[in-house]
N, C-alpha and C positions, 0 to 999 in steps of 0.2 A: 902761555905767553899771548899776548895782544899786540897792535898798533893801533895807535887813536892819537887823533888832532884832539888834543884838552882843551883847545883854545875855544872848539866846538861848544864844550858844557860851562863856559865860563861866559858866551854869547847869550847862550839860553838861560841861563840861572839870572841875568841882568836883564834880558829886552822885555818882560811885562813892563817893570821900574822904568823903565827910556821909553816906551812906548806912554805909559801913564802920563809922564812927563809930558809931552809932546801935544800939543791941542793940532786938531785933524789927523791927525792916523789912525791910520784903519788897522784895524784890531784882527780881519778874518785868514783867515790860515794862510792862504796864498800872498798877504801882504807879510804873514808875520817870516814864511819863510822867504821872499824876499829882501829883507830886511835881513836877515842871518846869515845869507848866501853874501851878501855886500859888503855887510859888516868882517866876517870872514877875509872878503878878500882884501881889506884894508886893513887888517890886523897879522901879523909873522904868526907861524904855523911854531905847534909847540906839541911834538909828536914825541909821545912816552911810546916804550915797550915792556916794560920793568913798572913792579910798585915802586923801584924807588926813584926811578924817575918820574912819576906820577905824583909822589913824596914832592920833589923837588919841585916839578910844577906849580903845585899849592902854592909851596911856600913863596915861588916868586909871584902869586897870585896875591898874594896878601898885601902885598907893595901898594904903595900910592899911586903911583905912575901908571904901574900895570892895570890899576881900577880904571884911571882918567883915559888912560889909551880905549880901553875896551865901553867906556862910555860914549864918548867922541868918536867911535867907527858906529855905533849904534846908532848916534845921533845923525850921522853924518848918513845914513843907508835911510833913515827916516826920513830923512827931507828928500832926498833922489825918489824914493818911493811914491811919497807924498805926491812930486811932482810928476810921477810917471806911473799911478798902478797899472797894475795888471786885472785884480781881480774878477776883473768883468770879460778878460779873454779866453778863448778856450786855447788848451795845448791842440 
């Protein structure tokens, strides 16, 4: 058995494509998770523990809406980033 936020591998599978997109983002790791952590927070959590809830994830993944949503928090953590990096700070 597991728990996992799906919503997590549905971010990552999409932010190169939104990132590419995008003219001036920065590309290096600390932007890119940035950008994931944001997007996240603007996206509802879709927490499997079950293959078949995992199953079911998918399949609401496949949606139109669920695509647009998950672009649109991409895009949306992109431009906050854009105008706010980090990458040049230390932790």
């Amino acid at each position: 058995m597991f728990l996992k936020n799906y919503m997590e591998d549905l971010v990552w599978e999409r932010l190169d494509e939104v990132i590419n997109g995008h003219a001036g983002a920065c590309n290096c790791q600390r932007c890119r998770y940035d950008i994931a952590a944001l997007a996240l927070n603007f996206l509802p959590t879709r927490y499997v523990v079950t293959e078949k809830g995992e199953t079911y994830t998918k399949v609401q993944a496949l949606e139109q809406q669920f695509y647009i949503d998950i672009v649109s928090a991409i895009s949306r953590a992109i431009t906050i980033v854009i105008h706010h990096p980090r990458h040049e700070q230390e932790d």
